[in-house]
N, CA, C and O atoms as a printed pandas DataFrame, in Angstrom:
     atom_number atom_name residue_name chain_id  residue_number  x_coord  y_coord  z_coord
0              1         N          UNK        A               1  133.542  266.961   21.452
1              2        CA          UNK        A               1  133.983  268.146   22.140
2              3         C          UNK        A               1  135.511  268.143   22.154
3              4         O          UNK        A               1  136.059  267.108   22.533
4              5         N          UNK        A               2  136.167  269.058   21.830
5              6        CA          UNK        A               2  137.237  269.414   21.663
6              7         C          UNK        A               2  138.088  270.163   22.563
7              8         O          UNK        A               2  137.973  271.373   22.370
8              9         N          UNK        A               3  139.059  269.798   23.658
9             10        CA          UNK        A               3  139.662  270.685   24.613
10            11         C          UNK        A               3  141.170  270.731   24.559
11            12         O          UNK        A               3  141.551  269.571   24.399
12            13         N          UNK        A               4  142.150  271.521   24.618
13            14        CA          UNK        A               4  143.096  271.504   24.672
14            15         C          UNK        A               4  143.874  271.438   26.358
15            16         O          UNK        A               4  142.904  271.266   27.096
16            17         N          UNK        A               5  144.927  271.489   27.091
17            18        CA          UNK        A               5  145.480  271.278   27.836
18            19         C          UNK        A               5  146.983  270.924   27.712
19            20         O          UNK        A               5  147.425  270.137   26.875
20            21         N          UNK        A               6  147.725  271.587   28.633
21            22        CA          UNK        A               6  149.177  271.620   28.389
22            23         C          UNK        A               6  149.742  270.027   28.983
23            24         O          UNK        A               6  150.670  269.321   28.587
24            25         N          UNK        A               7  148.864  269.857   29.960
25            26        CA          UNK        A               7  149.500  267.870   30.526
26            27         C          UNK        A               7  147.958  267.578   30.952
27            28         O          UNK        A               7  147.007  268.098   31.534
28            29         N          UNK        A               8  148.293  266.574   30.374
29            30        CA          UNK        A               8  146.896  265.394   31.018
30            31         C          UNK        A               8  147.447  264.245   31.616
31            32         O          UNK        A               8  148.181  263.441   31.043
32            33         N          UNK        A               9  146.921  264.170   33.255
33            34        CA          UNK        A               9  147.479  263.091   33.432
34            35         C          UNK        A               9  145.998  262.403   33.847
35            36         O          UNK        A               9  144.924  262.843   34.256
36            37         N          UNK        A              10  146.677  260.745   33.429
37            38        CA          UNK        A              10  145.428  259.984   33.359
38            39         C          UNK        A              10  145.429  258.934   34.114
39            40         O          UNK        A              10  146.208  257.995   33.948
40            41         N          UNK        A              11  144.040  259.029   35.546
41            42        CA          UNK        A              11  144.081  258.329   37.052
42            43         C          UNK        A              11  143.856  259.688   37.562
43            44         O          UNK        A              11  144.631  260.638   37.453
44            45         N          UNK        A              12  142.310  259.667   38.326
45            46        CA          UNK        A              12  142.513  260.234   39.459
46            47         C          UNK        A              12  142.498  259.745   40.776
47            48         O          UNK        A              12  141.693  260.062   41.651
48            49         N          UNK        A              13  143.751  258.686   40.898
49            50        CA          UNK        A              13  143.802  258.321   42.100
50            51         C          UNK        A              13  144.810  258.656   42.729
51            52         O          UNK        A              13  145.579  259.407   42.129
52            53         N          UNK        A              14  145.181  258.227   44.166
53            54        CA          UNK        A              14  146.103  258.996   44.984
54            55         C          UNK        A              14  147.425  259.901   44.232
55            56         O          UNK        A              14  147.803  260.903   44.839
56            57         N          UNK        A              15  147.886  259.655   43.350
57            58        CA          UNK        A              15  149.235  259.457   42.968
58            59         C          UNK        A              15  149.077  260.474   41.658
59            60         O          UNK        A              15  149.889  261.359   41.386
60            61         N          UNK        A              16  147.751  260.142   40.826
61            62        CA          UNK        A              16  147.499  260.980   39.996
62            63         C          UNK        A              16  146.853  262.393   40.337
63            64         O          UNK        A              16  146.845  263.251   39.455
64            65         N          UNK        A              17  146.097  262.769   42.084
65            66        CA          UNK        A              17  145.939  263.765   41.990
66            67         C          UNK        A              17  146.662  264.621   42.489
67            68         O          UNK        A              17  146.419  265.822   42.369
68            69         N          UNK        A              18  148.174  263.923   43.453
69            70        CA          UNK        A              18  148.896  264.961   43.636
70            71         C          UNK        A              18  150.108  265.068   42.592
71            72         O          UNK        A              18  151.088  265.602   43.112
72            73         N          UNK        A              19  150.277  264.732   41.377
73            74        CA          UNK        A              19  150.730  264.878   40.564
74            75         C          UNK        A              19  150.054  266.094   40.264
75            76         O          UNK        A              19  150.632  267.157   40.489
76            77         N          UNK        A              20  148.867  266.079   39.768
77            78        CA          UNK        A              20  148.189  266.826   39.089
78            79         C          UNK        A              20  148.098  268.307   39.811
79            80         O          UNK        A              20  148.090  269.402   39.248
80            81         N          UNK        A              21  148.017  267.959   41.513
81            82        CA          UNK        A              21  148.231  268.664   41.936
82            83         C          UNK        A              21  149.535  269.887   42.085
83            84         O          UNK        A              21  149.398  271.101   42.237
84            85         N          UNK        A              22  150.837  269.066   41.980
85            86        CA          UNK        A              22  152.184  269.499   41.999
86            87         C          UNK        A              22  152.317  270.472   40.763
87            88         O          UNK        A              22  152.746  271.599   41.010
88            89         N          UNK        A              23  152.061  270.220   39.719
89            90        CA          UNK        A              23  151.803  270.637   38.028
90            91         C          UNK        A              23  151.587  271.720   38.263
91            92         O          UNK        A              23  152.363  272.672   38.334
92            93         N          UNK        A              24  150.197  271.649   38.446
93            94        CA          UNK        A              24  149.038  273.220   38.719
94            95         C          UNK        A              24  150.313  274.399   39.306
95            96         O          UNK        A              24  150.788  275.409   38.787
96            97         N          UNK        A              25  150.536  273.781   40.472
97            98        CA          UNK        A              25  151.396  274.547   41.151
98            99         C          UNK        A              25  152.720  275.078   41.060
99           100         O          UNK        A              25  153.243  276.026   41.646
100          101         N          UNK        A              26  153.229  274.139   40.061
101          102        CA          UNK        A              26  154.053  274.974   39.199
102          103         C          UNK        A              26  153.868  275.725   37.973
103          104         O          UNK        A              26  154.772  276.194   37.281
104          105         N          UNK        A              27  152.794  275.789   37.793
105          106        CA          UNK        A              27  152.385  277.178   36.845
106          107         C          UNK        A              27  152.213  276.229   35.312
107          108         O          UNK        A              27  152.639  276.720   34.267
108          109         N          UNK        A              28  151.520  274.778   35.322
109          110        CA          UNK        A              28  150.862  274.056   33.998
110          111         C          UNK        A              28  149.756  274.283   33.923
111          112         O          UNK        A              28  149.151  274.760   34.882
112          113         N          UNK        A              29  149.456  274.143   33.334
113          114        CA          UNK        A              29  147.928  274.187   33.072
114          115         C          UNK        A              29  147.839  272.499   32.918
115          116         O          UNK        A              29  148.448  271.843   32.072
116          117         N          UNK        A              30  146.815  271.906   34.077
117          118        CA          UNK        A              30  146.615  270.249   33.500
118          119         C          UNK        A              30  145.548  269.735   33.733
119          120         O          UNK        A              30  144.921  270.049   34.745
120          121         N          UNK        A              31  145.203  269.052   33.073
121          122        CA          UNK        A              31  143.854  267.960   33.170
122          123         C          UNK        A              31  143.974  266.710   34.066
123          124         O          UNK        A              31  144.851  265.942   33.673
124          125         N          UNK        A              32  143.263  266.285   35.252
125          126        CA          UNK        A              32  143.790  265.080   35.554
126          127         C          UNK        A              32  142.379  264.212   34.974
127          128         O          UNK        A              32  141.284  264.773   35.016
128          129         N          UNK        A              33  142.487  263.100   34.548
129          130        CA          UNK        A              33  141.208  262.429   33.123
130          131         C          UNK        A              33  141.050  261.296   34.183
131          132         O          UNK        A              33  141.869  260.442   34.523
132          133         N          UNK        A              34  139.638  261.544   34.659
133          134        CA          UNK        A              34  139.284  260.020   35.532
134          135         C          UNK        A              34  138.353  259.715   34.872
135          136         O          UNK        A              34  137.738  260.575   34.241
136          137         N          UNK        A              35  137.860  257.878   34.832
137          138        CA          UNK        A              35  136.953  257.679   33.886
138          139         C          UNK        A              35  135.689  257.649   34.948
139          140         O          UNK        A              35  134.513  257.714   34.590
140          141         N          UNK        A              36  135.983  257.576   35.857
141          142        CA          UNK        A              36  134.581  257.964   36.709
142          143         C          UNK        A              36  133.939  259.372   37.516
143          144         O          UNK        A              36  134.438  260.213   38.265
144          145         N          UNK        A              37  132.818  259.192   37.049
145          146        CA          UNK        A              37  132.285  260.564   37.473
146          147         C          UNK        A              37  132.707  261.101   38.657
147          148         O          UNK        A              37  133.169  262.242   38.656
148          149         N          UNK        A              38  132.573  260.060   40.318
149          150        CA          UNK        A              38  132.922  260.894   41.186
150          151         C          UNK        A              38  134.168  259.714   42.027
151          152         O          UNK        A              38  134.644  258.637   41.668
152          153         N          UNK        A              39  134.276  260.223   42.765
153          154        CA          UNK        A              39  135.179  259.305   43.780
154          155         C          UNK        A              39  134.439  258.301   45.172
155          156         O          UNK        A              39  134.959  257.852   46.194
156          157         N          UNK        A              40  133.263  258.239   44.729
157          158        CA          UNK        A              40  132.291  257.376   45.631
158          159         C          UNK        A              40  132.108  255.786   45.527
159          160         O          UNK        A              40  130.999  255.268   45.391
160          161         N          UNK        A              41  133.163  255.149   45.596
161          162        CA          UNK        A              41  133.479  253.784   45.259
162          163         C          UNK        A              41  134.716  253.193   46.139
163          164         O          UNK        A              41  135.680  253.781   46.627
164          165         N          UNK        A              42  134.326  251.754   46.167
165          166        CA          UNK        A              42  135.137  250.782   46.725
166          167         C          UNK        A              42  136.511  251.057   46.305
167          168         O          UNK        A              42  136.823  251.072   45.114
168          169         N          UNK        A              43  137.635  251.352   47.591
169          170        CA          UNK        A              43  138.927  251.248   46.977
170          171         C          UNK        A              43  139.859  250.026   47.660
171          172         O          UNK        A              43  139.427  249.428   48.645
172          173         N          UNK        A              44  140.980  249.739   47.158
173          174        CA          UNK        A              44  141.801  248.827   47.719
174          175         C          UNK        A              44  142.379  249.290   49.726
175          176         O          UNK        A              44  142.783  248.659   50.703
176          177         N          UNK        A              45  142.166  250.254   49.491
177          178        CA          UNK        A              45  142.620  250.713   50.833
178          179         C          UNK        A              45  142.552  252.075   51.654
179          180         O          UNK        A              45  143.226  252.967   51.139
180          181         N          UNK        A              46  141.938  252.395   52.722
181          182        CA          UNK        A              46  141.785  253.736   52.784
182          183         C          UNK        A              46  142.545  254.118   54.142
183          184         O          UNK        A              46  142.117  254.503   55.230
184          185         N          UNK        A              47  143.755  253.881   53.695
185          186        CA          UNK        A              47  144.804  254.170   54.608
186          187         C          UNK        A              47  145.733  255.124   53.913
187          188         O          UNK        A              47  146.051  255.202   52.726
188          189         N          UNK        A              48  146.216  256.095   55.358
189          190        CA          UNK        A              48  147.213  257.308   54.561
190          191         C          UNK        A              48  148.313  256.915   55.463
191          192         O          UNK        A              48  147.904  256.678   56.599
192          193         N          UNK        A              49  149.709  256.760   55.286
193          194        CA          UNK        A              49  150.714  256.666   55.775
194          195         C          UNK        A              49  151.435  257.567   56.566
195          196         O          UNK        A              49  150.895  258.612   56.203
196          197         N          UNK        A              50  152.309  257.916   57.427
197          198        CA          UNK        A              50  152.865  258.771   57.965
198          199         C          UNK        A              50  153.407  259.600   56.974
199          200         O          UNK        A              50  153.084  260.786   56.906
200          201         N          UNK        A              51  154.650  258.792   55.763
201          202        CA          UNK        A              51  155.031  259.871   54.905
202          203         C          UNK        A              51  154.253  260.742   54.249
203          204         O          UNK        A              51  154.636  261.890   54.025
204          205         N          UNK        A              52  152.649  260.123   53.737
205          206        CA          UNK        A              52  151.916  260.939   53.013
206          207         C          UNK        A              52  151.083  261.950   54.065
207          208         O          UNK        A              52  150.476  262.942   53.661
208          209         N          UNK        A              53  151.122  261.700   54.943
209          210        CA          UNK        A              53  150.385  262.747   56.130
210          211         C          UNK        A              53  151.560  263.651   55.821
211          212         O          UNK        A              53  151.201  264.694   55.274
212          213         N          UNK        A              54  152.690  263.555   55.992
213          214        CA          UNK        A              54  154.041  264.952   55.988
214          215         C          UNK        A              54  153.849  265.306   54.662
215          216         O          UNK        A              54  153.813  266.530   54.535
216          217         N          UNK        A              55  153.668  264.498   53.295
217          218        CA          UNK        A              55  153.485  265.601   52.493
218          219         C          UNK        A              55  152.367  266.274   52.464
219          220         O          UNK        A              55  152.311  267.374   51.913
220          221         N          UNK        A              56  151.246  265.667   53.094
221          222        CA          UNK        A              56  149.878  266.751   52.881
222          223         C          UNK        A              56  150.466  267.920   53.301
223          224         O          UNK        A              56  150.554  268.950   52.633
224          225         N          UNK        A              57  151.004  267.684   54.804
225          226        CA          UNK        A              57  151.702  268.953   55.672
226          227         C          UNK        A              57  152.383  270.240   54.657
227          228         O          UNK        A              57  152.140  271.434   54.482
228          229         N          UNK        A              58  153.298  269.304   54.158
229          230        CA          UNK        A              58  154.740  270.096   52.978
230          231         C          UNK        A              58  153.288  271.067   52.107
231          232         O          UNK        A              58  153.163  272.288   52.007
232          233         N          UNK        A              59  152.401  269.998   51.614
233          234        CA          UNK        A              59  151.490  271.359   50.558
234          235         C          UNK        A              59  150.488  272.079   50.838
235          236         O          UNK        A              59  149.715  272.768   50.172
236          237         N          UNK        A              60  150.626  271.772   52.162
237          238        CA          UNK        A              60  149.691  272.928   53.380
238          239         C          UNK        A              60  148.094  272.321   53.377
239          240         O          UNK        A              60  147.069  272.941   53.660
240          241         N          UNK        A              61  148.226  270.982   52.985
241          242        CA          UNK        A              61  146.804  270.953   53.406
242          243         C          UNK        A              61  146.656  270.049   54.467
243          244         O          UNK        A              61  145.763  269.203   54.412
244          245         N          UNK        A              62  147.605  270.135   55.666
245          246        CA          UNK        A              62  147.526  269.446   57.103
246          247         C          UNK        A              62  146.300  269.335   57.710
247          248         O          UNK        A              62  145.832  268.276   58.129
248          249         N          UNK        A              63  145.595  270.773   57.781
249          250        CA          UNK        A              63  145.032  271.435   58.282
250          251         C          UNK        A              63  143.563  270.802   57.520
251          252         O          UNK        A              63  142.750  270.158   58.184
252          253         N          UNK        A              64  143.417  271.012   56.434
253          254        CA          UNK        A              64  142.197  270.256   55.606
254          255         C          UNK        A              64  142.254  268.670   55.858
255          256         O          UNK        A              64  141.104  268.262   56.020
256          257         N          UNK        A              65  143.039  267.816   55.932
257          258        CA          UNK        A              65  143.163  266.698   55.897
258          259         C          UNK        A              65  142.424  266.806   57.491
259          260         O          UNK        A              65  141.203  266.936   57.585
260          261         N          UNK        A              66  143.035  266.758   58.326
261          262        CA          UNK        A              66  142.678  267.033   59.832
262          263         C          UNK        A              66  140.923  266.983   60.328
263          264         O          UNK        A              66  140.199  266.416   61.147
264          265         N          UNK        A              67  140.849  268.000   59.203
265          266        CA          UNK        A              67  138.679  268.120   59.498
266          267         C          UNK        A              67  138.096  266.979   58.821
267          268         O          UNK        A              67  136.894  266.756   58.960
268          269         N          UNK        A              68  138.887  266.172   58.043
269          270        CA          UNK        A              68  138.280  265.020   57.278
270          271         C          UNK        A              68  138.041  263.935   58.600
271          272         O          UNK        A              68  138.726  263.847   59.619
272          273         N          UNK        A              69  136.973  263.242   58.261
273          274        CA          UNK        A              69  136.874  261.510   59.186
274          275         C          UNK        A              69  137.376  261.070   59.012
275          276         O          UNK        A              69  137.520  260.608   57.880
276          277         N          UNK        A              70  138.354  260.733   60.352
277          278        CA          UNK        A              70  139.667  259.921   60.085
278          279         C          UNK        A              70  139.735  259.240   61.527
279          280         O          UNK        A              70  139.188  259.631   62.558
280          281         N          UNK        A              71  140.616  258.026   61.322
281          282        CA          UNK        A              71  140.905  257.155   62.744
282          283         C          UNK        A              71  141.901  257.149   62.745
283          284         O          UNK        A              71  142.411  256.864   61.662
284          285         N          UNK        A              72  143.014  257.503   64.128
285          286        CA          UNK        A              72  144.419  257.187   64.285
286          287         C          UNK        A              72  144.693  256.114   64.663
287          288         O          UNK        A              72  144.192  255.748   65.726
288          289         N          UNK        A              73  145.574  255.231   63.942
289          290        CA          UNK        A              73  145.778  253.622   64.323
290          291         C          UNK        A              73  147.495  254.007   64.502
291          292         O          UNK        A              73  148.301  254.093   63.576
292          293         N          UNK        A              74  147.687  254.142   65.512
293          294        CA          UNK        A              74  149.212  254.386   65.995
294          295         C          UNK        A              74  149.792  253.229   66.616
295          296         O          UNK        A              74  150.968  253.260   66.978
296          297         N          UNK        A              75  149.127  252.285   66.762
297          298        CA          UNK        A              75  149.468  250.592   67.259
298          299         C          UNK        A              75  148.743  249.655   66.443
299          300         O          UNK        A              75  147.570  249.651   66.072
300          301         N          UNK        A              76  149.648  248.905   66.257
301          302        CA          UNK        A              76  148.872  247.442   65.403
302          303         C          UNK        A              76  149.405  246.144   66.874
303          304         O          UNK        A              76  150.506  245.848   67.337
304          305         N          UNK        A              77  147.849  245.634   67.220
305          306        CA          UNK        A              77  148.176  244.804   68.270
306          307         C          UNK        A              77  146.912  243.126   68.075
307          308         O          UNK        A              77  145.726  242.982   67.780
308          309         N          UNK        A              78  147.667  242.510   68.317
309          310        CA          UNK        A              78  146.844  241.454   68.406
310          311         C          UNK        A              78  146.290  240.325   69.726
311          312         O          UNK        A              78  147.103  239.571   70.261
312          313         N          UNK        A              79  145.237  240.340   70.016
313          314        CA          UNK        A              79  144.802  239.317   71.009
314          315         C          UNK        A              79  145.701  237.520   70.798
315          316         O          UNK        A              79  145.844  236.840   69.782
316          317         N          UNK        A              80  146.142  237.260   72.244
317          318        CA          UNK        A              80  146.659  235.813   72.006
318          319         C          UNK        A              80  145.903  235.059   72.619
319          320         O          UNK        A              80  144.943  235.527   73.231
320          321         N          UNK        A              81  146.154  233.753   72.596
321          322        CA          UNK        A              81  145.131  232.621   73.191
322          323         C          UNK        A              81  144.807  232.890   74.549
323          324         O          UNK        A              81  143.771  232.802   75.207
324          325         N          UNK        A              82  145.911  233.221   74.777
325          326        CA          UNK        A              82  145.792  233.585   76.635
326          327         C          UNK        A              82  145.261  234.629   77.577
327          328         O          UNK        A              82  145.365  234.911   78.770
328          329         N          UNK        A              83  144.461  235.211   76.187
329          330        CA          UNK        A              83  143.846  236.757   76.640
330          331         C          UNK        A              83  144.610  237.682   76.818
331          332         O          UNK        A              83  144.134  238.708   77.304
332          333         N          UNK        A              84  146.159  237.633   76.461
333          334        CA          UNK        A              84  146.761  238.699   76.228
334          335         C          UNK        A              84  146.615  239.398   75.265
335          336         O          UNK        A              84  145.578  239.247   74.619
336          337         N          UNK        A              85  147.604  240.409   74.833
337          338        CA          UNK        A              85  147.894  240.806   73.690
338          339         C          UNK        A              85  149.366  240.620   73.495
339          340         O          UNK        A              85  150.139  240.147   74.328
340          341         N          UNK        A              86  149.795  241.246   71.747
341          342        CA          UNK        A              86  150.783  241.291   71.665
342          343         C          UNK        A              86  150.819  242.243   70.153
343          344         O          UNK        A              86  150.042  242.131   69.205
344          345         N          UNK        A              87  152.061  243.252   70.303
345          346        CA          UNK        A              87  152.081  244.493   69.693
346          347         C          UNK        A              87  153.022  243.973   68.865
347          348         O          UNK        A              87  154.081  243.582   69.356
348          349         N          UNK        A              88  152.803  243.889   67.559
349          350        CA          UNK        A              88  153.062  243.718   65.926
350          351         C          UNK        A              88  153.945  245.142   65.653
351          352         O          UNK        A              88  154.621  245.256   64.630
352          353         N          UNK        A              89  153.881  246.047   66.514
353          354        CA          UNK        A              89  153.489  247.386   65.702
354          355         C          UNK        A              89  153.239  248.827   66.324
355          356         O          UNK        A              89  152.084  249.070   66.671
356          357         N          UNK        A              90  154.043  249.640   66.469
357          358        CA          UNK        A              90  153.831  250.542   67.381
358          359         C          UNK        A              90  154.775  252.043   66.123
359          360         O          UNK        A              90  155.924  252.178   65.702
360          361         N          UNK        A              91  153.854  252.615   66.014
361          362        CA          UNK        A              91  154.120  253.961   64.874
362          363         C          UNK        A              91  154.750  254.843   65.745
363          364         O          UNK        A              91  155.811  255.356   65.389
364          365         N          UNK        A              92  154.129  255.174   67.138
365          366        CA          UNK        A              92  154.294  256.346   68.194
366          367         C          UNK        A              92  155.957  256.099   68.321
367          368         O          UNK        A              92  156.474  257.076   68.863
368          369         N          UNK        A              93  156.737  255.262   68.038
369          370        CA          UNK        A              93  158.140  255.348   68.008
370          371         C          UNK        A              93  159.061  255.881   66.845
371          372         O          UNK        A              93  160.283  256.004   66.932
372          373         N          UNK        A              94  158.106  256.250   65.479
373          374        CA          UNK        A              94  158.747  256.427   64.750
374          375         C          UNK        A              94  158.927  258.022   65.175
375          376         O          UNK        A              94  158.453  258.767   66.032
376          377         N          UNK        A              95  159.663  258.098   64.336
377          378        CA          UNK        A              95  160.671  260.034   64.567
378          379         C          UNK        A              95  160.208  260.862   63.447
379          380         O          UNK        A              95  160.898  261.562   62.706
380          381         N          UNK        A              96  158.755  260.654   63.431
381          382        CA          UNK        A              96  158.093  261.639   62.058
382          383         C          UNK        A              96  156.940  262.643   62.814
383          384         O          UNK        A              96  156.341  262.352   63.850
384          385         N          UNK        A              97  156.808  263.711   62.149
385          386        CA          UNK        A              97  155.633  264.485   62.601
386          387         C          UNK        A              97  154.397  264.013   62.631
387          388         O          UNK        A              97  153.537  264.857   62.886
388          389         N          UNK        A              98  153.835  262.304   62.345
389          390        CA          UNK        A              98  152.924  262.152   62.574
390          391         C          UNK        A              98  153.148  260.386   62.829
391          392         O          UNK        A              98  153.707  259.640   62.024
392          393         N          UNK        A              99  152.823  260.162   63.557
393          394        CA          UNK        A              99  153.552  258.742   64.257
394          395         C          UNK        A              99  152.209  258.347   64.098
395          396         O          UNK        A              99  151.523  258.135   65.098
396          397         N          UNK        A             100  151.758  258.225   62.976
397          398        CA          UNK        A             100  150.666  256.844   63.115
398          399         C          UNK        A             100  149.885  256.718   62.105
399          400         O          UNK        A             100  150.602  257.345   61.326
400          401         N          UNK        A             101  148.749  256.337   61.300
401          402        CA          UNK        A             101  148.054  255.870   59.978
402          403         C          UNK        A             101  146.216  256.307   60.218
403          404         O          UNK        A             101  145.286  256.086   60.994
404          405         N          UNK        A             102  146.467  256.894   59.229
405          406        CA          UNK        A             102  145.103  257.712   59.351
406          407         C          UNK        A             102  143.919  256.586   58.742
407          408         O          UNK        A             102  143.943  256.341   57.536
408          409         N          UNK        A             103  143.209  256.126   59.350
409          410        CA          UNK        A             103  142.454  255.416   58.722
410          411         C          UNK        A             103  140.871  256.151   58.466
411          412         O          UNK        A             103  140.088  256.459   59.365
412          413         N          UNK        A             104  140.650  256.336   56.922
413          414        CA          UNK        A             104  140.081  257.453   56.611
414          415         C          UNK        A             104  139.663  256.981   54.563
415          416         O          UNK        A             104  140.438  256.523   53.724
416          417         N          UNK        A             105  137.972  257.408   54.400
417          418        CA          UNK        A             105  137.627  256.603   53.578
418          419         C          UNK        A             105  138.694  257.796   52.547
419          420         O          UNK        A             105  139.202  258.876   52.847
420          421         N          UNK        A             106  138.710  256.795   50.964
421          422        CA          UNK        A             106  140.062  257.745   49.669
422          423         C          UNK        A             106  139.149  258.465   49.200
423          424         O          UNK        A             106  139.458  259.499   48.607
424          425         N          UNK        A             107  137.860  258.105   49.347
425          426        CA          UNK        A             107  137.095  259.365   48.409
426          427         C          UNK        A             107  137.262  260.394   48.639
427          428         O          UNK        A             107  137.034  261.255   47.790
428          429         N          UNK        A             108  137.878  260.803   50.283
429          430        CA          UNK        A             108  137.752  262.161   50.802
430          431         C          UNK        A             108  138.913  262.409   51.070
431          432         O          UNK        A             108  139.174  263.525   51.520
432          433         N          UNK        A             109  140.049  261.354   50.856
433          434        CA          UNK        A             109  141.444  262.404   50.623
434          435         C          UNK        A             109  141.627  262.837   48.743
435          436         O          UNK        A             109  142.332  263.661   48.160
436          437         N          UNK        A             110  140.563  261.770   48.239
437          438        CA          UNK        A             110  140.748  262.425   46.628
438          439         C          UNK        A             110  139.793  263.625   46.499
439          440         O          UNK        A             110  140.144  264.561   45.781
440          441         N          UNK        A             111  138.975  263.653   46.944
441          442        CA          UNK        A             111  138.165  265.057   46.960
442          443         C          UNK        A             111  139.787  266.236   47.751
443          444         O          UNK        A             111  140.644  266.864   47.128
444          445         N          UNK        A             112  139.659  266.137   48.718
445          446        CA          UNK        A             112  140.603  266.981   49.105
446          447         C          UNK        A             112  141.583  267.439   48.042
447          448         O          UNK        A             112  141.779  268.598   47.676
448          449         N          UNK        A             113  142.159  266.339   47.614
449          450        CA          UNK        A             113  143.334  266.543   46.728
450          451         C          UNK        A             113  142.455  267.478   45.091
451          452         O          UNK        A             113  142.663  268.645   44.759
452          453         N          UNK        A             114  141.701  266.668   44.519
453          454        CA          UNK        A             114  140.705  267.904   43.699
454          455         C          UNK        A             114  140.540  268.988   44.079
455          456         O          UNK        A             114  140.921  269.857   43.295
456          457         N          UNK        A             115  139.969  269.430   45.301
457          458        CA          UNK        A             115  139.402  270.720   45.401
458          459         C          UNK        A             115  141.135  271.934   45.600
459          460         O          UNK        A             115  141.304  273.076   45.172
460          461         N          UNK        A             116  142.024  271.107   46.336
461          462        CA          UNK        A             116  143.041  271.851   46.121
462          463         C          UNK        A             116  143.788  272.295   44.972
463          464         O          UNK        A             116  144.502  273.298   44.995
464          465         N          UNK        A             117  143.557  271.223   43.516
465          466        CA          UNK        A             117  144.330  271.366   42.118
466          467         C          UNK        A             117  143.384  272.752   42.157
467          468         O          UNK        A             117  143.961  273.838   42.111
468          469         N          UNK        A             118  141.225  272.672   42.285
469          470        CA          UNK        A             118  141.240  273.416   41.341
470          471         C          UNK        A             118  141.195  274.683   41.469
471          472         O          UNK        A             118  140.917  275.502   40.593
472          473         N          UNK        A             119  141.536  274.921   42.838
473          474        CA          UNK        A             119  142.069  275.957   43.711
474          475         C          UNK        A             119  143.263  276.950   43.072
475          476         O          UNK        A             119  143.425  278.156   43.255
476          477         N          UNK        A             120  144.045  276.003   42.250
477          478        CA          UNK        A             120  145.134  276.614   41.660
478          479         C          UNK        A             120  144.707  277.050   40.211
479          480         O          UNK        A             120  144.088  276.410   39.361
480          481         N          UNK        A             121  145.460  278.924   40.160
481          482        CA          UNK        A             121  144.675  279.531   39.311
482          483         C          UNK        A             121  144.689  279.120   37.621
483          484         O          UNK        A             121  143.954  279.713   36.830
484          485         N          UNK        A             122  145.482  278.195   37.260
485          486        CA          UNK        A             122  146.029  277.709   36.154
486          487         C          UNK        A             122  145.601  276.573   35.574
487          488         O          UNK        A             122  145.922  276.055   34.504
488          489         N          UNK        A             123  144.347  276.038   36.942
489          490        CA          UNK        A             123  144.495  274.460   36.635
490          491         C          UNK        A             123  143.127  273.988   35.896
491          492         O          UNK        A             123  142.463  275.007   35.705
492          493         N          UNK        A             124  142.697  273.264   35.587
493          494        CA          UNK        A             124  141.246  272.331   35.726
494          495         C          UNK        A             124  141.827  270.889   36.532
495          496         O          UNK        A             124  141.231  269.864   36.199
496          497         N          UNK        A             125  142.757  270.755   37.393
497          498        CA          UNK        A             125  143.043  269.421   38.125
498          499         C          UNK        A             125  141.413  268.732   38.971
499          500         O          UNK        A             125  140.746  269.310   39.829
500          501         N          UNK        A             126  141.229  267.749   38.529
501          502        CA          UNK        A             126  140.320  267.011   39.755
502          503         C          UNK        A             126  139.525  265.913   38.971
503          504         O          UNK        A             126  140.066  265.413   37.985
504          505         N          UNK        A             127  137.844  265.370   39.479
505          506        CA          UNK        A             127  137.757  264.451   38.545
506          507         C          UNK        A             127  136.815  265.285   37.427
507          508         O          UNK        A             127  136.041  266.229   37.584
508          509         N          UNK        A             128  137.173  264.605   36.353
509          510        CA          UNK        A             128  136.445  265.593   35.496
510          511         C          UNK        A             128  135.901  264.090   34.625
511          512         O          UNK        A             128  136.730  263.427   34.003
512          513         N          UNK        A             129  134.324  263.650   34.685
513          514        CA          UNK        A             129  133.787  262.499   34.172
514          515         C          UNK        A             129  133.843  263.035   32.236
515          516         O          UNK        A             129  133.600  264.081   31.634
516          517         N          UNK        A             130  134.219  261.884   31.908
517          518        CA          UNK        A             130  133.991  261.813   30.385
518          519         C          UNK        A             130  132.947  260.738   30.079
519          520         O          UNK        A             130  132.614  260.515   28.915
């Protein structure tokens, strides 16, 4: 089978679908080429950062990210011998629009990020199994 496309980028993982995403949106036409059918698999980490929560914000999908299952971990704290605790880690001080780490499985911020490429009228962005 034979397809043409103006950019292929290849990974649909975090990085490759808002690439793929950014593209679309500037008026490419692009393929993002994952070798797996869907995004239903073990990843290294299913944590979103404060900066990447502000760019979901910047490409308007705050609001979609938001309805996804997600946990706010805005403190990292640890139990001591003495039955205390002690705080490693406190996000709620940083000076960003979202002071804390979304803990939230990647299949469903990479779905998100797909359904938004293919949203864009130019694109085929998302996973597309070969």
């Amino acid at each position: 089978m034979a397809e043409r496309t103006t950019c292929l980028v290849v990974g649909g993982g975090p990085a490759g679908m808002v690439l793929g995403l950014l593209m679309a949106r500037a008026g490419v036409e692009v393929t993002v080429l994952e070798k797996h059918a869907d995004f239903l698999r073990d990843f290294r980490g299913d944590t979103v950062h404060p900066s990447t929560l502000q760019l979901l914000d910047e490409l308007g999908l705050a609001e979609e990210f938001a309805r996804l299952p997600h946990t706010k971990l805005e403190q990292v704290v640890f139990p001591t011998g003495d039955g205390g605790t002690v705080t490693v880690g406190d996000f709620r001080r940083l000076p960003v629009p979202y002071p804390y780490i979304a803990m939230t499985p990647q299949w469903d911020l990479l779905d998100l990020l797909a359904d938004a490429g293919r949203r864009e009228r130019r694109s085929r962005c998302g996973c597309r199994p070969r």
